[in-house]
LUMLUMDREN-259649 format. One line per 4 residues: number of its first residue (from 1); their letters; for each residue x, y, z of N, C-alpha, C, O, CB. Coordinates in nm, 3 decimals. Glycine has a CB too. Example, Ala and Ser with C-alpha at 12.3 -4.5 7.8 and 13.67 -1.06 7.14 Angstrom:
2
1 = as = 1.319,-0.569,0.780,1.230,-0.450,0.780,1.320,-0.330,0.780,1.424,-0.332,0.846,1.131,-0.447,0.905 ~ 1.285,-0.225,0.708,1.367,-0.106,0.714,1.290,0.003,0.787,1.341,0.114,0.804,1.408,-0.060,0.572 .
This chain:
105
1 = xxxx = 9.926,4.172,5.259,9.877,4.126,5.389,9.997,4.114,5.483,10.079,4.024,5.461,9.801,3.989,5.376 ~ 10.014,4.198,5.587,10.111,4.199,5.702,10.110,4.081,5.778,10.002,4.022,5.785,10.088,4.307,5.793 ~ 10.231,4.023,5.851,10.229,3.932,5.961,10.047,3.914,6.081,9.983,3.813,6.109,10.379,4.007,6.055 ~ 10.028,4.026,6.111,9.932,4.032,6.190,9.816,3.962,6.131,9.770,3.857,6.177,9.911,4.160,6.222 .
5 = xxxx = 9.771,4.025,6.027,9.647,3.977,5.927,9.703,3.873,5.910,9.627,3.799,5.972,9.603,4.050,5.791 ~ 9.804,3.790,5.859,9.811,3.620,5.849,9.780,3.569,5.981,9.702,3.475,5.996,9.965,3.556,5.806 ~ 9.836,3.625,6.073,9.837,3.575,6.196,9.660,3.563,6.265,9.631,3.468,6.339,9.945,3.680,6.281 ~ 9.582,3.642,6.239,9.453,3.631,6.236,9.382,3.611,6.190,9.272,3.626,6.243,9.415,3.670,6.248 .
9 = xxxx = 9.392,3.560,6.052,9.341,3.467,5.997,9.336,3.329,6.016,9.232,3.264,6.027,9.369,3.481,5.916 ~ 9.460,3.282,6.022,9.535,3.142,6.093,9.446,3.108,6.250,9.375,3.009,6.274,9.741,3.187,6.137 ~ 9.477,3.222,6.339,9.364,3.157,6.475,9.213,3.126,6.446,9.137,3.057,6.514,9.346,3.276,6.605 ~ 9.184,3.201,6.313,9.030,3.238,6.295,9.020,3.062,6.201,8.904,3.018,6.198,8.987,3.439,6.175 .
13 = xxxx = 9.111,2.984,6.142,9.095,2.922,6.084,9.086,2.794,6.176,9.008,2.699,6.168,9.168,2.944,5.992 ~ 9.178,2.816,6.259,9.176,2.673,6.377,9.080,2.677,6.432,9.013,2.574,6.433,9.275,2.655,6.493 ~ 9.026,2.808,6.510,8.919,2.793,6.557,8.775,2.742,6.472,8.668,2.721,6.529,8.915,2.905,6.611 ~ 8.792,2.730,6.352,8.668,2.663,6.288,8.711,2.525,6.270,8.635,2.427,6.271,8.620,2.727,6.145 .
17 = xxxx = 8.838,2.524,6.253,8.881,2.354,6.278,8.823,2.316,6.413,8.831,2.193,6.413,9.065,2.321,6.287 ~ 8.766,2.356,6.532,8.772,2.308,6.649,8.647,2.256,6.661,8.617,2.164,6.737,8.812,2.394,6.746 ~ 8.556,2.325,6.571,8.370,2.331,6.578,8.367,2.169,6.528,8.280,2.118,6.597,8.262,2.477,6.434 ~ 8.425,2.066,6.436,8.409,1.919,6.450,8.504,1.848,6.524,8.451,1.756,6.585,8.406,1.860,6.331 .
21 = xxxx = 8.638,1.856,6.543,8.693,1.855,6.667,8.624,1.783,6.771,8.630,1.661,6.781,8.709,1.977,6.705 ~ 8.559,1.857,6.846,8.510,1.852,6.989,8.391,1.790,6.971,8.356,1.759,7.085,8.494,1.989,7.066 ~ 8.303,1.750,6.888,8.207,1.650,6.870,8.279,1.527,6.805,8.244,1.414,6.839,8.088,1.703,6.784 ~ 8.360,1.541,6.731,8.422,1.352,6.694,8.483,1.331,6.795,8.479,1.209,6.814,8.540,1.306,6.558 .
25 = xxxx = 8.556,1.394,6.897,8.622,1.372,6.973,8.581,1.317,7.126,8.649,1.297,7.227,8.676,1.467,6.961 ~ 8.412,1.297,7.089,8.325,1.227,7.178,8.301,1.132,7.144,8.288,1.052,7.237,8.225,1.270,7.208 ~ 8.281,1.078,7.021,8.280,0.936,7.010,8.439,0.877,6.918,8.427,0.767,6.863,8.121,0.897,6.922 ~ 8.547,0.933,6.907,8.633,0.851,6.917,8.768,0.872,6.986,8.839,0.972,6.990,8.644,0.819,6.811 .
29 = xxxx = 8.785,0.749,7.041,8.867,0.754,7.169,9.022,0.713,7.124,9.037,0.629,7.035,8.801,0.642,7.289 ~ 9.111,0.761,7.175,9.262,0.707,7.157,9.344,0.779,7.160,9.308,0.897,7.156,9.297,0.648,7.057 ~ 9.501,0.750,7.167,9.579,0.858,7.218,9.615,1.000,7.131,9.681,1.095,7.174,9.700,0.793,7.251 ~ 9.546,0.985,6.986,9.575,1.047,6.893,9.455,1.175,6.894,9.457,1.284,6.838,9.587,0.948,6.774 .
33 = xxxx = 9.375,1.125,6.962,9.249,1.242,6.938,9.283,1.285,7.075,9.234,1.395,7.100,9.061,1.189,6.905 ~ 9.350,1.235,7.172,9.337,1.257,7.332,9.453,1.394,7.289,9.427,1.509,7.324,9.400,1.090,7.472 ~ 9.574,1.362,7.213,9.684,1.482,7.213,9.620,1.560,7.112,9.649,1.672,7.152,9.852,1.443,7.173 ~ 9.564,1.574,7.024,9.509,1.635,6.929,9.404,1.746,6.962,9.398,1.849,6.896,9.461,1.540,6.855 .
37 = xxxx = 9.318,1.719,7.073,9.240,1.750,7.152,9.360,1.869,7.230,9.353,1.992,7.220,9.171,1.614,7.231 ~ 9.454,1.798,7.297,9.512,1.874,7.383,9.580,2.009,7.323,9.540,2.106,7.386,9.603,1.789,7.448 ~ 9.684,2.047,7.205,9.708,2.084,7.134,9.600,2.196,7.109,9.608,2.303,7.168,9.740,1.996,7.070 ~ 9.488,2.166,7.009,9.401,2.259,7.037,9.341,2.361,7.140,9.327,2.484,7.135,9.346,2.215,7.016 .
41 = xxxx = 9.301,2.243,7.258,9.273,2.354,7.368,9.400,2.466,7.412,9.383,2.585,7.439,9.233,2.267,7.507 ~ 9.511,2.401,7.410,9.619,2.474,7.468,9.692,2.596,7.367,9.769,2.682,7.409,9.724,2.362,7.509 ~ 9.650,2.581,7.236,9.710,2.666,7.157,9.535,2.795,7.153,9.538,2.914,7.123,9.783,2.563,6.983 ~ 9.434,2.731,7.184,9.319,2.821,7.134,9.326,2.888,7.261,9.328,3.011,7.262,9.164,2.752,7.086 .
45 = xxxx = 9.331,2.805,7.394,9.332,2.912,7.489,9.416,3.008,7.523,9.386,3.105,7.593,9.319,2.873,7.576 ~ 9.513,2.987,7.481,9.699,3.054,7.480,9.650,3.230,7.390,9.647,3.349,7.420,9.864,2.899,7.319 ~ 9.619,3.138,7.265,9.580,3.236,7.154,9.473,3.362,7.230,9.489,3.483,7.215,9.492,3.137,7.017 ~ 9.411,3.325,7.276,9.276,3.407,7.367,9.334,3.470,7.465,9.307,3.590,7.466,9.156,3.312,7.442 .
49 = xxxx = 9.405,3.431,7.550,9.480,3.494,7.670,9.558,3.594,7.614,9.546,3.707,7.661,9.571,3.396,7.753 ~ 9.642,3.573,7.518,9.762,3.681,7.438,9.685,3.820,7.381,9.741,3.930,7.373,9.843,3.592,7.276 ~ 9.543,3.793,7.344,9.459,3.893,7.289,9.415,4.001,7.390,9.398,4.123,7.400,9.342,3.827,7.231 ~ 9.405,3.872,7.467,9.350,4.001,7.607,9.483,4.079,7.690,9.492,4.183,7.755,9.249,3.897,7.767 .
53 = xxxx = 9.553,3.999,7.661,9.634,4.106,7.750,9.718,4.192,7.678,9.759,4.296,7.731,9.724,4.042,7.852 ~ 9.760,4.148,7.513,9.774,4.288,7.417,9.613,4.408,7.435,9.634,4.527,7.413,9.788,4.213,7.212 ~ 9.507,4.376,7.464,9.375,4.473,7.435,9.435,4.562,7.568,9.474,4.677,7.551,9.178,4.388,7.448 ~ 9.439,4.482,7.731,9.390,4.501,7.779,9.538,4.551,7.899,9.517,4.653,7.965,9.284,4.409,7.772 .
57 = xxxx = 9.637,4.498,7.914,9.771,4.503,8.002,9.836,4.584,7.927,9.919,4.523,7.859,9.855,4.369,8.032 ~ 9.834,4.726,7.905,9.881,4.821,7.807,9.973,4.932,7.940,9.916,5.023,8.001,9.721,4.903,7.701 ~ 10.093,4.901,7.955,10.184,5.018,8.038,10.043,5.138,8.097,10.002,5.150,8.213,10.329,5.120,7.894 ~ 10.003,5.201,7.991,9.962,5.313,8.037,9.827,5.246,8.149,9.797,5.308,8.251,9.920,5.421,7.898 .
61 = xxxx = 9.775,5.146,8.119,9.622,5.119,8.228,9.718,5.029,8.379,9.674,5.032,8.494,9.450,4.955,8.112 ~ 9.858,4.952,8.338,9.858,4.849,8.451,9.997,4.882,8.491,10.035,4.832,8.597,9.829,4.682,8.409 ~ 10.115,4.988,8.395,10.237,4.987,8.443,10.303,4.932,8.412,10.271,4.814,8.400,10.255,4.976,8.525 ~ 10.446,4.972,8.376,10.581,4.946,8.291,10.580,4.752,8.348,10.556,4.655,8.276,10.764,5.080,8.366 .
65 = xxxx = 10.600,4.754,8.435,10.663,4.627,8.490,10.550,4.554,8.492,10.582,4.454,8.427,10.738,4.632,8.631 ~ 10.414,4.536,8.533,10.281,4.475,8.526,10.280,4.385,8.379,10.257,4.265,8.367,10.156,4.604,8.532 ~ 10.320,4.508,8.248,10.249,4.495,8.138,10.369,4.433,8.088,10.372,4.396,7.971,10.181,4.619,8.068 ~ 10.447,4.419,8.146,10.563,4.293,8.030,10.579,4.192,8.129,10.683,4.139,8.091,10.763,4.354,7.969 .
69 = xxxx = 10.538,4.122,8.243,10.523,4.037,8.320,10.433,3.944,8.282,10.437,3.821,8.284,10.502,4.082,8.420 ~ 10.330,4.043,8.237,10.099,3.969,8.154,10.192,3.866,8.067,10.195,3.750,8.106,9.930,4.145,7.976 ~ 10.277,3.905,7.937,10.321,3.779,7.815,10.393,3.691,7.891,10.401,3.583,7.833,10.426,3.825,7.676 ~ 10.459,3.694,8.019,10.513,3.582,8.040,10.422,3.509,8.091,10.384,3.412,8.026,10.617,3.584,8.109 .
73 = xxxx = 10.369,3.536,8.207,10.281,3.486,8.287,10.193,3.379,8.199,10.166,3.264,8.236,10.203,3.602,8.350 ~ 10.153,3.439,8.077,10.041,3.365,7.980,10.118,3.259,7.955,10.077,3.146,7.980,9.985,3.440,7.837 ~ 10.237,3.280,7.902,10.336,3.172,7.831,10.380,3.032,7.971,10.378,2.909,7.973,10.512,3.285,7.768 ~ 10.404,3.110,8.039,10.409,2.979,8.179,10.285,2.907,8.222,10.284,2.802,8.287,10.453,3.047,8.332 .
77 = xxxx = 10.177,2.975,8.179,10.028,2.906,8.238,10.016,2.840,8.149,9.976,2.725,8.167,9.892,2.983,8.268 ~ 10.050,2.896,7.993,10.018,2.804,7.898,10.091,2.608,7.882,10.048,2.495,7.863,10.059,2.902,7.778 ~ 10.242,2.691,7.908,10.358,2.584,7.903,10.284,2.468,8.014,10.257,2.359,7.963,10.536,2.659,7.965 ~ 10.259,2.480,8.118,10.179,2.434,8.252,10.044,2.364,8.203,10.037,2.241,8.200,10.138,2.574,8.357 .
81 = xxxx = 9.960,2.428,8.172,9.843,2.356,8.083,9.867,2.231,8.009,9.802,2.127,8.024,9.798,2.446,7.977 ~ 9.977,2.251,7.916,10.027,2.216,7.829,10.085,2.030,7.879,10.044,1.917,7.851,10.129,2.341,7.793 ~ 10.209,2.093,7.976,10.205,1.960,8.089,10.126,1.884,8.143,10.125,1.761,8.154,10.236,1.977,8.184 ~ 10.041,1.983,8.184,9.941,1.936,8.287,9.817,1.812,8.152,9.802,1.691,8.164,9.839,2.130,8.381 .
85 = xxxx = 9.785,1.856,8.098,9.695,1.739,7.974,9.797,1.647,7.956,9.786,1.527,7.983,9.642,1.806,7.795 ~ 9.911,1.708,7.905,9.978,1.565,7.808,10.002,1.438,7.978,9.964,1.324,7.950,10.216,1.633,7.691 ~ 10.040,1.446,8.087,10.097,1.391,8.175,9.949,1.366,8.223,9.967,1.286,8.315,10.212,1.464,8.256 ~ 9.829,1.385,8.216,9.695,1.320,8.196,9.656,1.266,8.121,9.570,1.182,8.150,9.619,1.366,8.197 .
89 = xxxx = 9.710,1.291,7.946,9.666,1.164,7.870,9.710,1.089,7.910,9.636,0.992,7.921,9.681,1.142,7.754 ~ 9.899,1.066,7.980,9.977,0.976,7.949,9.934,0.854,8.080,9.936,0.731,8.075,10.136,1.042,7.939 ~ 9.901,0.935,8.179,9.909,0.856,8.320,9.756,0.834,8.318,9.739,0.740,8.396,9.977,0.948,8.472 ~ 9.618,0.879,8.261,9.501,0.839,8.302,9.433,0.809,8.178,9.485,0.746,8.086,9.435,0.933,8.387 .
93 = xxxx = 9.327,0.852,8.177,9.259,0.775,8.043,9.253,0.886,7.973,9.175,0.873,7.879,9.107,0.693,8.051 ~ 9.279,0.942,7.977,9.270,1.080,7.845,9.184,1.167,7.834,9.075,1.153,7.890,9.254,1.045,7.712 ~ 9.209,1.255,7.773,9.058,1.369,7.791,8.955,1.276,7.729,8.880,1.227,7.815,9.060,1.548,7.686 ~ 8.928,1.237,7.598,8.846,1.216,7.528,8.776,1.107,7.618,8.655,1.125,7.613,8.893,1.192,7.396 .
97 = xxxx = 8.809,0.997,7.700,8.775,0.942,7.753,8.704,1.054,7.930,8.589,1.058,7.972,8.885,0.838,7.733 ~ 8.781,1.098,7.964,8.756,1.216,8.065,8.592,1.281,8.074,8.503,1.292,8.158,8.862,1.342,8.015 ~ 8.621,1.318,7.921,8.459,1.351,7.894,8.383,1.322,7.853,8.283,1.389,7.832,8.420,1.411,7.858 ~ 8.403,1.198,7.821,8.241,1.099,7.776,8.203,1.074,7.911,8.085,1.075,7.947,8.255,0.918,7.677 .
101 = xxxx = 8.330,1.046,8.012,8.288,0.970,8.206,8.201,1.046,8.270,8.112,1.003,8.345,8.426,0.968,8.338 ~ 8.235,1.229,8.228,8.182,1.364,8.279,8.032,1.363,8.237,7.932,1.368,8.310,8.266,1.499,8.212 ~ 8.041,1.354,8.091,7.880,1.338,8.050,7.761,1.205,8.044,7.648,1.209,7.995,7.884,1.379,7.915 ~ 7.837,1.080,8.118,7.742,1.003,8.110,7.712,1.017,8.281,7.659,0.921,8.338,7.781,0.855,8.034 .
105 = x = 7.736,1.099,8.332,7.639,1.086,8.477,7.549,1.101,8.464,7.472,1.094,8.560,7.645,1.154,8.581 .
């Protein structure tokens, strides 16, 4: 089994880690499920973005300079995401709290 095949197995495995995740993570609240939470979203969405733009930002469809710009770009939105939750758990009430507020309207 090559790097790649571990490597896709491993996203394929978190992502089934995520399916109870995101329902305990509605009824329990604290800073540990709030970064835990964060972590996930930011590594699953990271993971998803990198796929598409290896499928899809290929030199030959977008151009030499386009198609090695796509991995950074992902990696700075990600890094940014990344900020952007943790400096929301830290300064507000946290996701987990965020979205119980969202769903009890």
């Amino acid at each position: 089994m090559g790097p790649h095949a571990l490597h896709f197995k491993l996203e394929r495995y978190f992502a089934a880690s995520m399916v109870p995740l995101l329902p305990v993570a509605y009824f329990v609240h604290g800073p540990f499920m709030d970064y835990a939470l964060t972590v996930a979203i930011v590594l699953h969405s990271h993971w998803g973005i990198m796929v598409v733009i290896q499928d899809y930002a290929r030199p030959l469809v977008i151009g030499e300079t386009l198609a090695k710009m796509a991995p950074i770009a992902a990696y700075i939105s990600s890094v940014l995401l990344l900020f952007g939750l943790l400096v929301f758990n830290y300064n507000d009430c946290g996701l987990t709290k965020a979205f119980e507020m969202v769903f009890s309207l």
